[in-house]
ZAROTOR-888923 format. One record per atom (N, C-alpha, C, O, CB): x, y, z. Coordinates in pm, whole numbers, plus 50000, padded with zeros to 5 digits. Each point is the difference from the previous one (the first is absolute). Glycine has a CB too. Example, Ala and Ser with C-alpha at 12.3 -4.5 7.8 and 13.67 -1.06 7.14 Angstrom:
<sites>
513194943150780;499115011950000;500905012050000;501044999850066;497074988550059;501545022249803;500825011950006;499235010950073;500515011150017;500674982649768;
</sites>
This chain:
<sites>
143376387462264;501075009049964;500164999949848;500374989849941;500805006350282;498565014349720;500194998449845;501614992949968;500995000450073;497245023849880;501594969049899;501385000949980;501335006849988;501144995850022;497534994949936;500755024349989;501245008149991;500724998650142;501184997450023;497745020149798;500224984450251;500855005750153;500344984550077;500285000250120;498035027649937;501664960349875;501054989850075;501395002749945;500275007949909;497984972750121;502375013650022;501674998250067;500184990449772;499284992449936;500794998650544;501445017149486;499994997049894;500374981850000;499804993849896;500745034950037;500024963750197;499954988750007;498524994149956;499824990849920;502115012650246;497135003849902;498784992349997;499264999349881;499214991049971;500715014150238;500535009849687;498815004449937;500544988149876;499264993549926;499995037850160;502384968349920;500684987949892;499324983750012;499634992749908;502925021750124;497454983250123;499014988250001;498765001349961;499374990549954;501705002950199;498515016949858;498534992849978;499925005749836;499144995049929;499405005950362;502165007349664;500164999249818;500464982649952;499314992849927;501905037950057;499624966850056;500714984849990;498794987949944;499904992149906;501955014950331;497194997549903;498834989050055;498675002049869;499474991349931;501135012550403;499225007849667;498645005349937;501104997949834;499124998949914;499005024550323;502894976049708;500574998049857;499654986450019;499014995749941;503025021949997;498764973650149;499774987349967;498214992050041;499414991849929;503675009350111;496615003050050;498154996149935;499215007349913;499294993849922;500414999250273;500315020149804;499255000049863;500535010349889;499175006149933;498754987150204;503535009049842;500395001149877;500655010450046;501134999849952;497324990649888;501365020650245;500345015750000;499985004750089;498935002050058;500495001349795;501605000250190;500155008650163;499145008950001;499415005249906;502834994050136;497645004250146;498895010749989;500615011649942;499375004549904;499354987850293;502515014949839;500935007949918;498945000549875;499055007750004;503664984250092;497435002549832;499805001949871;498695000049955;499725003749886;502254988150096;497115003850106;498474999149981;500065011650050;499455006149908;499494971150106;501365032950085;499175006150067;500995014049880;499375010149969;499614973850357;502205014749632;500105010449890;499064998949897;499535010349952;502674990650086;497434987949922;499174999049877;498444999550023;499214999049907;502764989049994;497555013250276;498575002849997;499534986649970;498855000349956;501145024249968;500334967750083;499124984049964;499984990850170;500685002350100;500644993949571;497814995050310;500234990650109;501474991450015;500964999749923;496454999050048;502424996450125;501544991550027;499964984649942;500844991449973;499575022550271;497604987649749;499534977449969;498865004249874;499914991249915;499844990750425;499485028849638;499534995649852;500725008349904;499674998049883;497994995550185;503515017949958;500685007849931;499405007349901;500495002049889;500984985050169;497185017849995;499055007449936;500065016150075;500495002450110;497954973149831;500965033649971;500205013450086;499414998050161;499064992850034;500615022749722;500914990250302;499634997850135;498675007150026;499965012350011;502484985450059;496364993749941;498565008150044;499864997050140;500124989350059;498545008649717;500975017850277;500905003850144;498405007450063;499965012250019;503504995249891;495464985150113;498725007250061;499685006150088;498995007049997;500634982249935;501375009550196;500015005150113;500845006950074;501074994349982;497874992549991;501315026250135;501744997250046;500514988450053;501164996249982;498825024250073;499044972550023;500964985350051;500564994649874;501114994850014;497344996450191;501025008849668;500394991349893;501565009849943;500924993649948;496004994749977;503175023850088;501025006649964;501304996850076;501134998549953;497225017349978;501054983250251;501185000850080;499744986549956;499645003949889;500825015550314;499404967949788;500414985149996;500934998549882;500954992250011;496824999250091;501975017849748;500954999949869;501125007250054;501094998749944;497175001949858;501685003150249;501275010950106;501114989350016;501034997849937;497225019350247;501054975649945;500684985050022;500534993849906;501164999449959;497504997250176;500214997949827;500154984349932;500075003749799;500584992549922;497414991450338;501605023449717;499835003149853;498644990249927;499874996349883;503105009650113;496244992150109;498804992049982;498655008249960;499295007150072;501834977250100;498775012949713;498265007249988;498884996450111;499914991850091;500395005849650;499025010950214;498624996450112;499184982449978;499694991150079;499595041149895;500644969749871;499524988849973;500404985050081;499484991950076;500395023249716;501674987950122;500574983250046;500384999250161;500334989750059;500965006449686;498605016450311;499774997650140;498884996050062;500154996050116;501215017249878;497604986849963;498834996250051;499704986849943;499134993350057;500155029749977;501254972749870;499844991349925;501154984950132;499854988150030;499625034149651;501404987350347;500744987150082;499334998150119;500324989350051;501945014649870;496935002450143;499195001250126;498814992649980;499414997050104;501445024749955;498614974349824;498354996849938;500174985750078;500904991949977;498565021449729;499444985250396;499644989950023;499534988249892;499175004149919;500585011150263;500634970949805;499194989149890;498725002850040;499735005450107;501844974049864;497545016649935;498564994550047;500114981750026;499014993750036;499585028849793;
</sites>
């Protein structure tokens, strides 16, 4: 469910959550086009990667980057 369209209770928590781990609500990343964790312009390669910044205000990168298996 993108963010706009949660419940304004929810969309305040999870601004709250994403300010206090990495600096900046999605609110405000996703006005300013940057990620939510490297706060770089948001590079967006795919539609899954568009609808996921939708969500989360997460680039493609550092999303794949949290999924990367160790060697």
């Amino acid at each position: 469910m993108p963010f706009e369209t949660k419940s304004t209770e929810m969309q305040g928590f999870l601004n709250a959550f994403s300010k206090s781990a990495f600096g900046k609500s999605i609110a405000e990343c996703q006005a300013e086009g940057v990620c939510v964790q490297c706060h770089k312009q948001a590079m967006l390669r795919t539609p899954v990667e568009v609808r996921e910044y939708r969500i989360s205000a997460t680039c493609g990168p550092c999303w794949d980057a949290m999924f990367e298996e160790e060697e």
